[in-house]
LUMLUMDREN-2810 file (N, C-alpha, C; in Angstrom, 1 decimal):
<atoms>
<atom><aa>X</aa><ch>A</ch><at>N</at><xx>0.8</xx><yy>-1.2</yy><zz>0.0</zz></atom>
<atom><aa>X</aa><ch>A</ch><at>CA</at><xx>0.0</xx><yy>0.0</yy><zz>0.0</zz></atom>
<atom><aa>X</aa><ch>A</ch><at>C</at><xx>0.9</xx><yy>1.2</yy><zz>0.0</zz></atom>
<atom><aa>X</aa><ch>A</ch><at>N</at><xx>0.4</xx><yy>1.9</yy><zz>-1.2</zz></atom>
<atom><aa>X</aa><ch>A</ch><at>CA</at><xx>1.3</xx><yy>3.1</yy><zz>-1.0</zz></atom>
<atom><aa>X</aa><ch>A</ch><at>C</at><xx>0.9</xx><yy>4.5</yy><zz>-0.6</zz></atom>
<atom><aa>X</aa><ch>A</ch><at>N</at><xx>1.2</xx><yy>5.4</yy><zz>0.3</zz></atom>
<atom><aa>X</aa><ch>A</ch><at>CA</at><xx>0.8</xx><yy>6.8</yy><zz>1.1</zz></atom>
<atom><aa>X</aa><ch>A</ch><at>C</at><xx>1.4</xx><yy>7.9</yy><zz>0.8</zz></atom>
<atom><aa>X</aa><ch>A</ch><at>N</at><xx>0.6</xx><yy>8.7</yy><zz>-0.3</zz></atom>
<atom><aa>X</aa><ch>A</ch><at>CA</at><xx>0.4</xx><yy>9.8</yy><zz>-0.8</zz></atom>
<atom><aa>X</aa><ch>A</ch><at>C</at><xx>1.2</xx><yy>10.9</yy><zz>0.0</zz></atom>
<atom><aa>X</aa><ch>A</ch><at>N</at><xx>2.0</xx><yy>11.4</yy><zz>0.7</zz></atom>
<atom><aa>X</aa><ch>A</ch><at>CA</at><xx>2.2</xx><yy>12.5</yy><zz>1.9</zz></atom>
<atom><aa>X</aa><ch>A</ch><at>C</at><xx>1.5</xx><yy>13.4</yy><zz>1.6</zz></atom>
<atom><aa>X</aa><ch>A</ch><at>N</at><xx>1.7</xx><yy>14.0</yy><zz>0.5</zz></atom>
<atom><aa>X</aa><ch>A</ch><at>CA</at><xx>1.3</xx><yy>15.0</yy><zz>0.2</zz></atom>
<atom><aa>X</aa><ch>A</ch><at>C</at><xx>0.0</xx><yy>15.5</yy><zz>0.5</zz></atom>
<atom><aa>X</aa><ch>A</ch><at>N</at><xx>-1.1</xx><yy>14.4</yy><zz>0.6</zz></atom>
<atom><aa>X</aa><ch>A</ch><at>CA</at><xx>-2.2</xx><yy>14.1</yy><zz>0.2</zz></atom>
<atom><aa>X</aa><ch>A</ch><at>C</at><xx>-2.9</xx><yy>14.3</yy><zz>1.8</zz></atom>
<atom><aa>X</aa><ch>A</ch><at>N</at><xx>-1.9</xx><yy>13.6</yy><zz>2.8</zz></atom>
<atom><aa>X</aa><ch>A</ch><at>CA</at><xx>-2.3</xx><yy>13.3</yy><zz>4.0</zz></atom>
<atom><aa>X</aa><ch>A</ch><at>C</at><xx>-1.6</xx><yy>14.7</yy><zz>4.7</zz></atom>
<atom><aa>X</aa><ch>A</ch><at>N</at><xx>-1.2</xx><yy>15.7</yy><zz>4.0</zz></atom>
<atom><aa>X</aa><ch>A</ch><at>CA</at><xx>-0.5</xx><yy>16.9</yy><zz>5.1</zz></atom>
<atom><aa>X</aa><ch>A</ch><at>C</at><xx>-2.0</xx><yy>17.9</yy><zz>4.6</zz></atom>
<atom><aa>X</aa><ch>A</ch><at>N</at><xx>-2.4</xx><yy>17.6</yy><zz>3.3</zz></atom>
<atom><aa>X</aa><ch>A</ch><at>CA</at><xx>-3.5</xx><yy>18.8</yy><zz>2.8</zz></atom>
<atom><aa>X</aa><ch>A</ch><at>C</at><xx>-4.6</xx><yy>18.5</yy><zz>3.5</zz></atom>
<atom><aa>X</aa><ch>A</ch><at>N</at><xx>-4.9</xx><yy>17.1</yy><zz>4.3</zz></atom>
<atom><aa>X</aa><ch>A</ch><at>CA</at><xx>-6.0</xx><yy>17.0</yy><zz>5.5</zz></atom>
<atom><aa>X</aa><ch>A</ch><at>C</at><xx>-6.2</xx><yy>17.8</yy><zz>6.3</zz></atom>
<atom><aa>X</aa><ch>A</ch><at>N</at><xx>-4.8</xx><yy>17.9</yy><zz>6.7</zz></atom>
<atom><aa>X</aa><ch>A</ch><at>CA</at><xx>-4.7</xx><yy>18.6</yy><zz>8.3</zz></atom>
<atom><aa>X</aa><ch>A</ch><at>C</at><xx>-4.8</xx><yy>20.2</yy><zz>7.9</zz></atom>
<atom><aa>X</aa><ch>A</ch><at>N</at><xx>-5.4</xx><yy>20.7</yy><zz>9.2</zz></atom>
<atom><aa>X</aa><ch>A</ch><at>CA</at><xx>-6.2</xx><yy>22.4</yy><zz>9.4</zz></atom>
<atom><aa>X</aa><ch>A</ch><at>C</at><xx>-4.8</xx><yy>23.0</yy><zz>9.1</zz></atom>
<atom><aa>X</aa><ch>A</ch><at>N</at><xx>-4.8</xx><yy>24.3</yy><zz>8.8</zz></atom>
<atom><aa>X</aa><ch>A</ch><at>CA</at><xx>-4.0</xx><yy>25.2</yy><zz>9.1</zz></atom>
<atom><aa>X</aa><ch>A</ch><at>C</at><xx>-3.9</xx><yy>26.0</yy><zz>10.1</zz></atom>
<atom><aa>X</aa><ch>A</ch><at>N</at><xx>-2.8</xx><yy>25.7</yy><zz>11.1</zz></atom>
<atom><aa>X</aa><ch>A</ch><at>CA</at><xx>-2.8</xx><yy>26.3</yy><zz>12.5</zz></atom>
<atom><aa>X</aa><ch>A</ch><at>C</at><xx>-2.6</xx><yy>27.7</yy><zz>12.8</zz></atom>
<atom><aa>X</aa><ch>A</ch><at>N</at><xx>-2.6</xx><yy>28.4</yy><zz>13.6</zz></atom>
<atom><aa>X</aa><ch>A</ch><at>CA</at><xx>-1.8</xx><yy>29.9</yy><zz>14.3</zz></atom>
<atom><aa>X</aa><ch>A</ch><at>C</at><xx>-0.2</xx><yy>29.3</yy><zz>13.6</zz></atom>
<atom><aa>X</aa><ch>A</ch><at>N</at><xx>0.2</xx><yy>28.0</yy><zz>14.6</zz></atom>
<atom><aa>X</aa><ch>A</ch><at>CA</at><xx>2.1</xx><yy>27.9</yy><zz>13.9</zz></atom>
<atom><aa>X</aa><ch>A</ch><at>C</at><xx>2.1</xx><yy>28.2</yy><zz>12.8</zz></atom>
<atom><aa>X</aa><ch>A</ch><at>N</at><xx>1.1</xx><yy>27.4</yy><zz>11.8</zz></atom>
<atom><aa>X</aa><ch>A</ch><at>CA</at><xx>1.6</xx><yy>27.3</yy><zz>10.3</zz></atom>
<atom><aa>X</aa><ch>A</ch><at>C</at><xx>1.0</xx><yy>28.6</yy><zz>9.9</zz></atom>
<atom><aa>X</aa><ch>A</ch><at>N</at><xx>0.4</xx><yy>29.5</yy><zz>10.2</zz></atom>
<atom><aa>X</aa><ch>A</ch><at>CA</at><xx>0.5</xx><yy>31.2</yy><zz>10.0</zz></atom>
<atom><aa>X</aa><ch>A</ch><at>C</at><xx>1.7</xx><yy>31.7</yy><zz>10.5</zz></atom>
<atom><aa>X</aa><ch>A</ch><at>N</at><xx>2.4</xx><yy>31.9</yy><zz>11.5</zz></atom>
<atom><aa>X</aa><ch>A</ch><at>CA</at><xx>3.3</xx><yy>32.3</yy><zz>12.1</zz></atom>
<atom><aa>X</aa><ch>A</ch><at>C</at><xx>4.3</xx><yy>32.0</yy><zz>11.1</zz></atom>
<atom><aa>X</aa><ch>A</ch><at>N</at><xx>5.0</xx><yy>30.5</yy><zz>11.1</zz></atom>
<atom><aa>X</aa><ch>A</ch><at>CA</at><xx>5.7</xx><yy>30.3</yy><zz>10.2</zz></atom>
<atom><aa>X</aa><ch>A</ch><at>C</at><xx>5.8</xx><yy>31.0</yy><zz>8.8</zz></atom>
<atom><aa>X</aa><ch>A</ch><at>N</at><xx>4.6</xx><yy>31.3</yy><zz>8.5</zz></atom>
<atom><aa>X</aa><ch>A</ch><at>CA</at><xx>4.7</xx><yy>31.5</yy><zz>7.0</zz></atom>
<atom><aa>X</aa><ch>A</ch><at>C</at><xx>5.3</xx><yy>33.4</yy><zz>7.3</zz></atom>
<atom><aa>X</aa><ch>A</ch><at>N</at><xx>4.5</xx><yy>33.7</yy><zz>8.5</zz></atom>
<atom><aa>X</aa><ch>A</ch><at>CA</at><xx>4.6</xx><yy>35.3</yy><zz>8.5</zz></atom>
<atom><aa>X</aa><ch>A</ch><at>C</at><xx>6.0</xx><yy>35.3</yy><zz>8.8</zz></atom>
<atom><aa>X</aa><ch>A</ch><at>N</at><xx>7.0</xx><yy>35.0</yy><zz>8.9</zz></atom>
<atom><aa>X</aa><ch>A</ch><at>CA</at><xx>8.7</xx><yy>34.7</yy><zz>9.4</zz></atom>
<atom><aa>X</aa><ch>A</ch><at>C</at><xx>9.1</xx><yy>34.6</yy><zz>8.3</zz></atom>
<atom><aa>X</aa><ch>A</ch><at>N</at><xx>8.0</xx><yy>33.5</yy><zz>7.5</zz></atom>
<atom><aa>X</aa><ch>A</ch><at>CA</at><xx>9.1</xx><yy>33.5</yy><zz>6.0</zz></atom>
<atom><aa>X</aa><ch>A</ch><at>C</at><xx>8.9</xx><yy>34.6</yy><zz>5.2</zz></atom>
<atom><aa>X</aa><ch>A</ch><at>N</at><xx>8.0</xx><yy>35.6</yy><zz>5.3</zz></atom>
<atom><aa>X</aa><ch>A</ch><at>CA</at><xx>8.2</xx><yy>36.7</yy><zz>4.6</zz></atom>
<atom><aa>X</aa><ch>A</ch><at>C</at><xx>6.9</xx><yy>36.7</yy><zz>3.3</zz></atom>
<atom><aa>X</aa><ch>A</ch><at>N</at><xx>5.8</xx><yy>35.9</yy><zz>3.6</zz></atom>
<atom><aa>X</aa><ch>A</ch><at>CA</at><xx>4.9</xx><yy>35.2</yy><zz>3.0</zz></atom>
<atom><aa>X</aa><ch>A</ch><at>C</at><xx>3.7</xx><yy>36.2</yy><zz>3.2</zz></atom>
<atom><aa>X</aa><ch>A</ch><at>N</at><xx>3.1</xx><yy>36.5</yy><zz>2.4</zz></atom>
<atom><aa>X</aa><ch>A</ch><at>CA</at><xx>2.0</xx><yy>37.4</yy><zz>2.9</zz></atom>
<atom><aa>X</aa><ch>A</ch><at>C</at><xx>0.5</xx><yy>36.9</yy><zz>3.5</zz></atom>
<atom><aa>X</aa><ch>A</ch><at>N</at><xx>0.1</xx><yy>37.3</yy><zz>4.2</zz></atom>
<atom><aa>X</aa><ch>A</ch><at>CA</at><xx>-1.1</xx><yy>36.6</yy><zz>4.6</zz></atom>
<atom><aa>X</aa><ch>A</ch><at>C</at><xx>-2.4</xx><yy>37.7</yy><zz>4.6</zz></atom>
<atom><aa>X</aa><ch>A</ch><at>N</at><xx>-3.2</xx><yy>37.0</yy><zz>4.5</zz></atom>
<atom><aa>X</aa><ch>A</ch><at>CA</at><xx>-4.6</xx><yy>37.3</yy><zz>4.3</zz></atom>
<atom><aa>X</aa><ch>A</ch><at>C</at><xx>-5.2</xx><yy>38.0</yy><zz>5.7</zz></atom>
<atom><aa>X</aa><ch>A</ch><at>N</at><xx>-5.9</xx><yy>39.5</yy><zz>5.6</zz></atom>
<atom><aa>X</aa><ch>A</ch><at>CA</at><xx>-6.4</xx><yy>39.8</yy><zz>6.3</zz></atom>
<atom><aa>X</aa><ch>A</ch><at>C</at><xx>-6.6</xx><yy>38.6</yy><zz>7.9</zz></atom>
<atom><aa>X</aa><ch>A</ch><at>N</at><xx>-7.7</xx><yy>37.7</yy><zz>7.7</zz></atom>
<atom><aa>X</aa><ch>A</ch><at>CA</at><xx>-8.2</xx><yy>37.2</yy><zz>8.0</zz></atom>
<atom><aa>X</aa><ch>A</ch><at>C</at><xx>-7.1</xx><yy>36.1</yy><zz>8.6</zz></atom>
<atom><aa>X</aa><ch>A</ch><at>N</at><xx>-6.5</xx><yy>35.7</yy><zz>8.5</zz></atom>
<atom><aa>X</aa><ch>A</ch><at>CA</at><xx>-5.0</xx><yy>34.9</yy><zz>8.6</zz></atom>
<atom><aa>X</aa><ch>A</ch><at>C</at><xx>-4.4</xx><yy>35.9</yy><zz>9.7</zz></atom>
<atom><aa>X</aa><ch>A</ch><at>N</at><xx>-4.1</xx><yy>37.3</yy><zz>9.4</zz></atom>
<atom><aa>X</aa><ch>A</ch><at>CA</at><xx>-3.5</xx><yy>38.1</yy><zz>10.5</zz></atom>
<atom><aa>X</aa><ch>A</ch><at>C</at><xx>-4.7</xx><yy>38.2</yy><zz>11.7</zz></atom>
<atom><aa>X</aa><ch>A</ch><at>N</at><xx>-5.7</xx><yy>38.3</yy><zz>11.5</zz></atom>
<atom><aa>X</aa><ch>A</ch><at>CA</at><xx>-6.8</xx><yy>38.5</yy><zz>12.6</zz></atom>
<atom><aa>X</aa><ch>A</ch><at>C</at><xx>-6.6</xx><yy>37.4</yy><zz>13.4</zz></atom>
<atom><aa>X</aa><ch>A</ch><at>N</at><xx>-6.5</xx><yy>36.6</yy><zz>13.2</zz></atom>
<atom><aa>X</aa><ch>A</ch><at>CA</at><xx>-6.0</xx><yy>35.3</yy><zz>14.0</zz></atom>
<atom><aa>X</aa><ch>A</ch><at>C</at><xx>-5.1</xx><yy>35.1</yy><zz>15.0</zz></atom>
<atom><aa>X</aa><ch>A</ch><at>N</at><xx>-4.4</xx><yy>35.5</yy><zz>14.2</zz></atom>
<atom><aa>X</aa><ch>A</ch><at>CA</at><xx>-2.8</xx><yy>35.6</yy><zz>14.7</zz></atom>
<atom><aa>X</aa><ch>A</ch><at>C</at><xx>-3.1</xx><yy>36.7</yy><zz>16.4</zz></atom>
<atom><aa>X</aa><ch>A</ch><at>N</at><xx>-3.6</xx><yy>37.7</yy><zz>15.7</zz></atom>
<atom><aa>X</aa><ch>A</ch><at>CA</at><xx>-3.8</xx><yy>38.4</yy><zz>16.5</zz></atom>
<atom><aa>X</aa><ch>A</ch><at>C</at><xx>-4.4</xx><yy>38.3</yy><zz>17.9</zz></atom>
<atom><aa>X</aa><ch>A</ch><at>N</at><xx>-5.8</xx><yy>38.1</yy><zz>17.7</zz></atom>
<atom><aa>X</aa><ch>A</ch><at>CA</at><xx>-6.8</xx><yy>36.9</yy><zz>18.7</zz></atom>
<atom><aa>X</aa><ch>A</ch><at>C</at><xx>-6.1</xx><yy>36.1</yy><zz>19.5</zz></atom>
<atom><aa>X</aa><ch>A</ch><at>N</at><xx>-5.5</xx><yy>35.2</yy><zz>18.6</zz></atom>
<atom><aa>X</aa><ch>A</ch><at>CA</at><xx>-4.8</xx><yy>34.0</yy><zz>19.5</zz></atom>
<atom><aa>X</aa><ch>A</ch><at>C</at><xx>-3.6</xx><yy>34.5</yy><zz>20.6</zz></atom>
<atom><aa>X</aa><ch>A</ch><at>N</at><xx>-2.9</xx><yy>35.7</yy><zz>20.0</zz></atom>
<atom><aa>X</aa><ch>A</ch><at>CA</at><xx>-1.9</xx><yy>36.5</yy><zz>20.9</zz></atom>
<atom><aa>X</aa><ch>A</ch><at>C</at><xx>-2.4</xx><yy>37.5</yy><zz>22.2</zz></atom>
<atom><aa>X</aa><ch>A</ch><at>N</at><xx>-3.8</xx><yy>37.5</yy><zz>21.6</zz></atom>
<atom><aa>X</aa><ch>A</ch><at>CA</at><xx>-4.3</xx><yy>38.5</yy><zz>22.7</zz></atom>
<atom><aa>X</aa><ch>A</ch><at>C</at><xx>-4.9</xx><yy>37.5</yy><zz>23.8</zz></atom>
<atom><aa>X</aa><ch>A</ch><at>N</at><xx>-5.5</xx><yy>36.6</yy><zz>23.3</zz></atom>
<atom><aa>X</aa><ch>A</ch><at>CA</at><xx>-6.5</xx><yy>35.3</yy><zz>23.9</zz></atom>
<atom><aa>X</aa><ch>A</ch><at>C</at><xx>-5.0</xx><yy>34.9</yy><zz>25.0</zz></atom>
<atom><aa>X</aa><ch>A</ch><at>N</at><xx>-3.8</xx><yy>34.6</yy><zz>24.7</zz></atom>
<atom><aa>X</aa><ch>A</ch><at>CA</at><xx>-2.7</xx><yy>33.8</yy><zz>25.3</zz></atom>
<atom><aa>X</aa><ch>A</ch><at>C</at><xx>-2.1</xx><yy>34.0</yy><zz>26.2</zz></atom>
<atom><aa>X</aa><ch>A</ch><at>N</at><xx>-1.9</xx><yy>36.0</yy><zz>26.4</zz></atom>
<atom><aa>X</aa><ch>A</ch><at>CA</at><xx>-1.6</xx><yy>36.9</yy><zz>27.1</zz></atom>
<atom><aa>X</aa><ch>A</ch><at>C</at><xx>-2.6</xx><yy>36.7</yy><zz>28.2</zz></atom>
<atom><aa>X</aa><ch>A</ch><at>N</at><xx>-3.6</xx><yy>37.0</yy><zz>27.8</zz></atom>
<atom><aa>X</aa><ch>A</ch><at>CA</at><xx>-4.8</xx><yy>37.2</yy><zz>28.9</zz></atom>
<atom><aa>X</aa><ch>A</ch><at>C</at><xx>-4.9</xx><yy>35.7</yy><zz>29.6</zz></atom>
<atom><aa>X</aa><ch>A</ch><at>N</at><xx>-4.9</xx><yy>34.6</yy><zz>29.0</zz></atom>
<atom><aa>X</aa><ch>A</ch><at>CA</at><xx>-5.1</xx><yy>33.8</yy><zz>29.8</zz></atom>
<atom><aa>X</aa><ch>A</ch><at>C</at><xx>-4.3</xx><yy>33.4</yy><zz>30.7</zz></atom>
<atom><aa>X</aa><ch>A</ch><at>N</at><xx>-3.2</xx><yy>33.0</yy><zz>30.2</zz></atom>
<atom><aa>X</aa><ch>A</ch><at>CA</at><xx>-1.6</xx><yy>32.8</yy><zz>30.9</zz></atom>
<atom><aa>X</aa><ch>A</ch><at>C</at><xx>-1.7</xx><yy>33.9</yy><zz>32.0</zz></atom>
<atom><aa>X</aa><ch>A</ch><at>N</at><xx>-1.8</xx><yy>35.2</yy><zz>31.8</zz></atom>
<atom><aa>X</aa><ch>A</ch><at>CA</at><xx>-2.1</xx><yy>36.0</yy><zz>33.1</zz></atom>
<atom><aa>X</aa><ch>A</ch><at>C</at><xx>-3.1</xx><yy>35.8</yy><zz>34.0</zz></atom>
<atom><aa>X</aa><ch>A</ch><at>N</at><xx>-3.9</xx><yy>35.7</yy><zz>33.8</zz></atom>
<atom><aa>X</aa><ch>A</ch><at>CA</at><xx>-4.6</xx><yy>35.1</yy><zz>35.0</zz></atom>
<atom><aa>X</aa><ch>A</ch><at>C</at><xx>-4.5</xx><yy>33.7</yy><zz>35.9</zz></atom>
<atom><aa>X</aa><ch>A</ch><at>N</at><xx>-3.6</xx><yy>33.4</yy><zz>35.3</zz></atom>
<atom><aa>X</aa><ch>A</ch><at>CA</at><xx>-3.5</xx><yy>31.9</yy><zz>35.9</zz></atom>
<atom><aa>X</aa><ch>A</ch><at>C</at><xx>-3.2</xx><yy>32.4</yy><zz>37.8</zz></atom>
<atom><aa>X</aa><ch>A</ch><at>N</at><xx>-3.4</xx><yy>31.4</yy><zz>38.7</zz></atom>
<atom><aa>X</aa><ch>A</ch><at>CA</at><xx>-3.8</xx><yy>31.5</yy><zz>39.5</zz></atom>
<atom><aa>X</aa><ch>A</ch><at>C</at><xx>-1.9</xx><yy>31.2</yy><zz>40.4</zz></atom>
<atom><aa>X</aa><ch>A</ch><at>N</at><xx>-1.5</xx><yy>30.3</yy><zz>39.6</zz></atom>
<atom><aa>X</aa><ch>A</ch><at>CA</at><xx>0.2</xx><yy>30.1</yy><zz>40.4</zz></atom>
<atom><aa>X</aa><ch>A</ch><at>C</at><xx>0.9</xx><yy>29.3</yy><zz>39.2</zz></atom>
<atom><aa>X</aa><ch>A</ch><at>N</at><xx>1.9</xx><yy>29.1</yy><zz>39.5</zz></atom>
<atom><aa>X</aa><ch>A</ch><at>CA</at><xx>2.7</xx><yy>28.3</yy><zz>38.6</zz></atom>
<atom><aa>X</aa><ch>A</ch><at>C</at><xx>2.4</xx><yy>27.0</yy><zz>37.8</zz></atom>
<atom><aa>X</aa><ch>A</ch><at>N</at><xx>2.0</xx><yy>26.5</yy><zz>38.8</zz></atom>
<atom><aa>X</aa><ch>A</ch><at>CA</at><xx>1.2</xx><yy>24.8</yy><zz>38.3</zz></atom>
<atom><aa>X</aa><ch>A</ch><at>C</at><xx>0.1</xx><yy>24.9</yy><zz>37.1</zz></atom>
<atom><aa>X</aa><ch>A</ch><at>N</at><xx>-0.5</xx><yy>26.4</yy><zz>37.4</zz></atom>
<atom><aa>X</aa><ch>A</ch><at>CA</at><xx>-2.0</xx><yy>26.2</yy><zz>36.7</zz></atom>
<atom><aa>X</aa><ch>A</ch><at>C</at><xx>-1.3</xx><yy>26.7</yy><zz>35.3</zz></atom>
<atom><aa>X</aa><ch>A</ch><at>N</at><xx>-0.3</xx><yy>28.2</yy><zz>35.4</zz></atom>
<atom><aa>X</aa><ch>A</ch><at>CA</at><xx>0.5</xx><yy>28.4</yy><zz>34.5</zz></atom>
<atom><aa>X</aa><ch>A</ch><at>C</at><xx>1.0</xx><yy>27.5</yy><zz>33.1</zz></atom>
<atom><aa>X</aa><ch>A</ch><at>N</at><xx>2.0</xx><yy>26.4</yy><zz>34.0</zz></atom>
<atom><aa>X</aa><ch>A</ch><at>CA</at><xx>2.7</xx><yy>25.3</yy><zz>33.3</zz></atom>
<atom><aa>X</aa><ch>A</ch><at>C</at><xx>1.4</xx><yy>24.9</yy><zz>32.1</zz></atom>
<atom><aa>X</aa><ch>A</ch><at>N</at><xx>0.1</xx><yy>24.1</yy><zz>32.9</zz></atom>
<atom><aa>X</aa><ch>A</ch><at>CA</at><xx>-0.7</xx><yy>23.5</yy><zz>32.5</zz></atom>
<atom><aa>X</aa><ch>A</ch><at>C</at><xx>-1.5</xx><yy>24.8</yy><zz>31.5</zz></atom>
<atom><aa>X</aa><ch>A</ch><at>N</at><xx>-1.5</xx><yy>25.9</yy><zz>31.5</zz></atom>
<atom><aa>X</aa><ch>A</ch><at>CA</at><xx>-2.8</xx><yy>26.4</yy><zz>30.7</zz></atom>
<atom><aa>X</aa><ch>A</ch><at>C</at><xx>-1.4</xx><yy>26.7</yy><zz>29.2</zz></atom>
<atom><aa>X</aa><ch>A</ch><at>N</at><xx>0.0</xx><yy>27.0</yy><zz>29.5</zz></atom>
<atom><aa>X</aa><ch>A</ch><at>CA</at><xx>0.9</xx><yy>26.9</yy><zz>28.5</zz></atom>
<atom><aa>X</aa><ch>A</ch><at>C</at><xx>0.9</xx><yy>25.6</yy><zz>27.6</zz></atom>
<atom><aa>X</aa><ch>A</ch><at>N</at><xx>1.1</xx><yy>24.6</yy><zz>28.1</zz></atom>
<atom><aa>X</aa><ch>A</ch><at>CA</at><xx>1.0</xx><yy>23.5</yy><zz>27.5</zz></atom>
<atom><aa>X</aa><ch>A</ch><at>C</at><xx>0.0</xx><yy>23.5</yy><zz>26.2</zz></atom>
<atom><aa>X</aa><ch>A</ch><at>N</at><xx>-1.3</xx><yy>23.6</yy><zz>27.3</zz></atom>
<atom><aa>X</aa><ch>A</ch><at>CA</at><xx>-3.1</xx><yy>23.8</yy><zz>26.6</zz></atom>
<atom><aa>X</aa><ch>A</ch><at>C</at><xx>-2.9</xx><yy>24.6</yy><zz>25.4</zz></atom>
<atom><aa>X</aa><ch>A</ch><at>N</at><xx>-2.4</xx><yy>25.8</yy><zz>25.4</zz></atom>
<atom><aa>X</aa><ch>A</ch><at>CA</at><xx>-2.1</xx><yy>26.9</yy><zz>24.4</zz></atom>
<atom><aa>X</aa><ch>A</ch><at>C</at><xx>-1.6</xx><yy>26.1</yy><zz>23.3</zz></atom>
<atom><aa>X</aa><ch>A</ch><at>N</at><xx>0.2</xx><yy>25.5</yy><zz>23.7</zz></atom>
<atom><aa>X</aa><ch>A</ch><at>CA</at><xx>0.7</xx><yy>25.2</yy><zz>22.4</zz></atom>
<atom><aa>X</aa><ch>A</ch><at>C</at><xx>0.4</xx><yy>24.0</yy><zz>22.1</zz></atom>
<atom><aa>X</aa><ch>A</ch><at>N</at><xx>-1.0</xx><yy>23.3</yy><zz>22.3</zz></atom>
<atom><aa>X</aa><ch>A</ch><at>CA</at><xx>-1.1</xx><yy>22.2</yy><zz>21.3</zz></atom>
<atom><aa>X</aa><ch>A</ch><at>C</at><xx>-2.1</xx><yy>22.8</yy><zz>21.2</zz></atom>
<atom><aa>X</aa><ch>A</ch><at>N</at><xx>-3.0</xx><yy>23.9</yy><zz>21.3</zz></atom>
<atom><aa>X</aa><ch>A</ch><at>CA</at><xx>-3.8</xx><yy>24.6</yy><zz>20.4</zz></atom>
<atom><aa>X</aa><ch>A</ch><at>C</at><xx>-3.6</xx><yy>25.0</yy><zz>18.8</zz></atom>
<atom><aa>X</aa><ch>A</ch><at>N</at><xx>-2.1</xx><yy>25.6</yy><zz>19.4</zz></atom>
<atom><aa>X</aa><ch>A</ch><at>CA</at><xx>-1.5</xx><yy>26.4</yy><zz>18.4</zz></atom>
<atom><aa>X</aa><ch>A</ch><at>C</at><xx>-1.2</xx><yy>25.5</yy><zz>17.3</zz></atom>
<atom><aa>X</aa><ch>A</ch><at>N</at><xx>-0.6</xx><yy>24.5</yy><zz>17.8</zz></atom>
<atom><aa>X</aa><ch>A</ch><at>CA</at><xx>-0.1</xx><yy>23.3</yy><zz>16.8</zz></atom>
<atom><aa>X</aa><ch>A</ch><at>C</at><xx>-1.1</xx><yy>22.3</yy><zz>15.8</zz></atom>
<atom><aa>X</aa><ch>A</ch><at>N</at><xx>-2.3</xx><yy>22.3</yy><zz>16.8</zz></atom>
<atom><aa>X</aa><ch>A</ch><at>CA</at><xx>-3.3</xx><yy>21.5</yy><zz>16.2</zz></atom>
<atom><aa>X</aa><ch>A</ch><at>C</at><xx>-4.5</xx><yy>22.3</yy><zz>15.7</zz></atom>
<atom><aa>X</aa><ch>A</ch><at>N</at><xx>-5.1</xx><yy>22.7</yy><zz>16.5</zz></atom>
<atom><aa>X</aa><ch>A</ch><at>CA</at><xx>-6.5</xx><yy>23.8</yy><zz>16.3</zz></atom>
<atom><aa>X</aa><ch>A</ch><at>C</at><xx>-6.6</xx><yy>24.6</yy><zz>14.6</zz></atom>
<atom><aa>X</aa><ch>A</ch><at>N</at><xx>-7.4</xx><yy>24.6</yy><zz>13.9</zz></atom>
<atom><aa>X</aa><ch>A</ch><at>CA</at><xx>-7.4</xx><yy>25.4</yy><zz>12.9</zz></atom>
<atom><aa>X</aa><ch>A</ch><at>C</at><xx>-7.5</xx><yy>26.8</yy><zz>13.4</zz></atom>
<atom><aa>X</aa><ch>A</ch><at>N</at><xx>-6.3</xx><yy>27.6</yy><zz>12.6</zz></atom>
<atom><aa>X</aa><ch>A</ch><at>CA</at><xx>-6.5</xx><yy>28.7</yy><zz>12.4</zz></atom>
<atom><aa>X</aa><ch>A</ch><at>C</at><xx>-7.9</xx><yy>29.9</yy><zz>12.6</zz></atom>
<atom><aa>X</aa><ch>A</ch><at>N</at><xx>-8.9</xx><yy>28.9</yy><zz>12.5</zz></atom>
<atom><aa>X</aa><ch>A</ch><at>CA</at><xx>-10.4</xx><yy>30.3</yy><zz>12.1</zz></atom>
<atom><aa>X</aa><ch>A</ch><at>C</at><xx>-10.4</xx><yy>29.7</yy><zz>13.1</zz></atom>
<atom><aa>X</aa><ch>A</ch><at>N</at><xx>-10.7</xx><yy>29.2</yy><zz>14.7</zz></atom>
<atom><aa>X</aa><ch>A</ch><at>CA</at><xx>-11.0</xx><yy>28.7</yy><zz>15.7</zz></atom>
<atom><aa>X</aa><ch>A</ch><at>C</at><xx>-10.7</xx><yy>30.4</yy><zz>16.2</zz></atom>
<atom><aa>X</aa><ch>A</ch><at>N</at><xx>-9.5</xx><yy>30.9</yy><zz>16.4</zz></atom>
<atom><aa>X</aa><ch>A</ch><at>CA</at><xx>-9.1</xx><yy>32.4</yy><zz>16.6</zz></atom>
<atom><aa>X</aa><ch>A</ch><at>C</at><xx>-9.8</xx><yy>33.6</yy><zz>15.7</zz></atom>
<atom><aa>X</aa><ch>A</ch><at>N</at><xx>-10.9</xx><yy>33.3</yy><zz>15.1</zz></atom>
<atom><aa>X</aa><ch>A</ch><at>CA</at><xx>-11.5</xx><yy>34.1</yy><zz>14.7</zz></atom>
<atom><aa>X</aa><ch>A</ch><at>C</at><xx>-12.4</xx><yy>35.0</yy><zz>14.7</zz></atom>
</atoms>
């Protein structure tokens, strides 16, 4: 059986990372692409600050970056 890669990466959402990444490479992005970006930076700040002590900290950081990594991009919208 043979597996397409290509085929099986165009499944997966487009994250905040794979925006970020692209905005580093000097790639332009779509209004709507930066609104995100945005959201998710403001959403990350604010919640990480409220955290209540370090423990909850660690744990709501974590939460974040497999948001960031998995979550589709318009979720931040």
């Amino acid at each position: 059986m043979s597996i397409n890669i290509d085929t099986k990466i165009a499944l997966l959402p487009i994250t905040i990372n794979d925006l970020k990444d692209r905005y580093f490479e000097g790639r332009k992005l779509t209004q709507e692409e930066l609104l995100s970006i945005q959201n998710y930076d403001r959403f990350r700040l604010e919640y990480l600050s409220s955290a209540g002590d370090g423990k909850e900290f660690d744990s709501r950081y974590l939460e974040l970056q497999a948001k960031a990594n998995l979550s589709p991009y318009t979720d931040f919208l």
